[in-house]
Structure formats: C-alpha cells, structure tokens
C-alpha positions as CSV (number, residue, x, y, z in Angstrom):
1,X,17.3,-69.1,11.2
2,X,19.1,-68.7,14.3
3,X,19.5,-65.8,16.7
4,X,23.2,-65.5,16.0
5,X,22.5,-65.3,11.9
6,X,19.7,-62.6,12.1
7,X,22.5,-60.7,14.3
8,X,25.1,-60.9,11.5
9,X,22.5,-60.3,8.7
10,X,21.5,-57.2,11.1
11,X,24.9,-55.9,11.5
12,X,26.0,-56.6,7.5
13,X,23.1,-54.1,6.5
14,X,24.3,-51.8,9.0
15,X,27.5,-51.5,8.0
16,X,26.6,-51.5,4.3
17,X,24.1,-48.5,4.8
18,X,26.8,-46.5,6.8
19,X,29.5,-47.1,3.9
20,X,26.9,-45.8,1.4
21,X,25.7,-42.8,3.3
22,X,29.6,-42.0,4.1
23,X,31.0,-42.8,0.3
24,X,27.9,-40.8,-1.3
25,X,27.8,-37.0,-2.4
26,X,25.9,-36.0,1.0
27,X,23.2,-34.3,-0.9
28,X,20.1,-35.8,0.4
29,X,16.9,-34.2,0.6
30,X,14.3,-36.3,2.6
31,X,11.6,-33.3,1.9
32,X,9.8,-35.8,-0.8
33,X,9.0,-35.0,-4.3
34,X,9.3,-31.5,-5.4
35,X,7.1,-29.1,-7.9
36,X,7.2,-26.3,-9.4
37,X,9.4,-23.4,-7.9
38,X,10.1,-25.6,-5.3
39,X,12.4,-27.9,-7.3
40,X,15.8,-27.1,-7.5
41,X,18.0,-29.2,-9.8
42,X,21.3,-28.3,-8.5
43,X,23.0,-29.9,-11.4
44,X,21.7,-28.0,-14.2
45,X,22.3,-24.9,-12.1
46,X,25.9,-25.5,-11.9
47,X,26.2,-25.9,-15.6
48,X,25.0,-23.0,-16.0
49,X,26.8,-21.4,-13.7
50,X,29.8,-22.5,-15.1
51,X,28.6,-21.9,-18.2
52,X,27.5,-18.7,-18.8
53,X,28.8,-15.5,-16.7
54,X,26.4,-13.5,-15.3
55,X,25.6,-10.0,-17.2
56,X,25.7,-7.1,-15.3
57,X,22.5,-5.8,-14.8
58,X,20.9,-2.2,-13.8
59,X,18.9,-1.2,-11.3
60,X,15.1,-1.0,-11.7
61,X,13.6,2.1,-12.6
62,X,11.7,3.7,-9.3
63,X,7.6,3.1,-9.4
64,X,5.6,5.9,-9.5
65,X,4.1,7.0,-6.7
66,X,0.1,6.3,-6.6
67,X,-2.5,8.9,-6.6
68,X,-4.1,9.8,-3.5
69,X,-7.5,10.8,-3.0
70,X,-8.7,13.3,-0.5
71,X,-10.6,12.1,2.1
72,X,-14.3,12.9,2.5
C-alpha cells in the first residue's frame, strides 16, 4: 500500500468515528463494567420515573437517644 492510501484509510476512520460520536446519544461511560450499587441503568429508571409518581412520604421517626454510663 502506498503512503497516500494509508492517509485516506486514516482520515475515512476519522471522520466516521467523529460522525458516530456526534450522531450518538452522548451517554458514554468509559468507567468499565459496573456491579452492584454501582450500576445505574438509566433506562429502566426513566420508565419508572415516568411510570409511576412518587408517593409522598413522612419523615422518619427521631432515634432514641442511647444510654449513657457514668464514668468510673
């Protein structure tokens, strides 16, 4: 192959990769494979969102405060 061809192939796959990046949803996470509480599937979330209003919800009940003991 020429110099000129590998220059053309070059800037084809350029160009492709920027029209992808630029026509995509711009939701890209580079972080690698997630688990556990760290994955977040966005799209289920919206649907359930959308889905279902939140319910209002009350207030949590103050803790009782824990026994002291004198000090010796």
């Amino acid at each position: 192959m020429s110099n000129r061809s590998i220059i053309i192939m070059v800037l084809v796959l350029i160009g492709a990769t920027a029209y992808l990046l630029i026509k995509g949803d711009g939701d890209i996470d580079m972080g690698g494979e997630k688990h556990g509480a760290d994955a977040v599937h966005v799209d289920d979330a919206k649907k359930n969102a959308t889905a279902a209003p939140m319910a209002p919800t009350t207030p949590p009940a103050p803790a009782a405060a824990p026994a002291t003991e004198a000090k010796k």
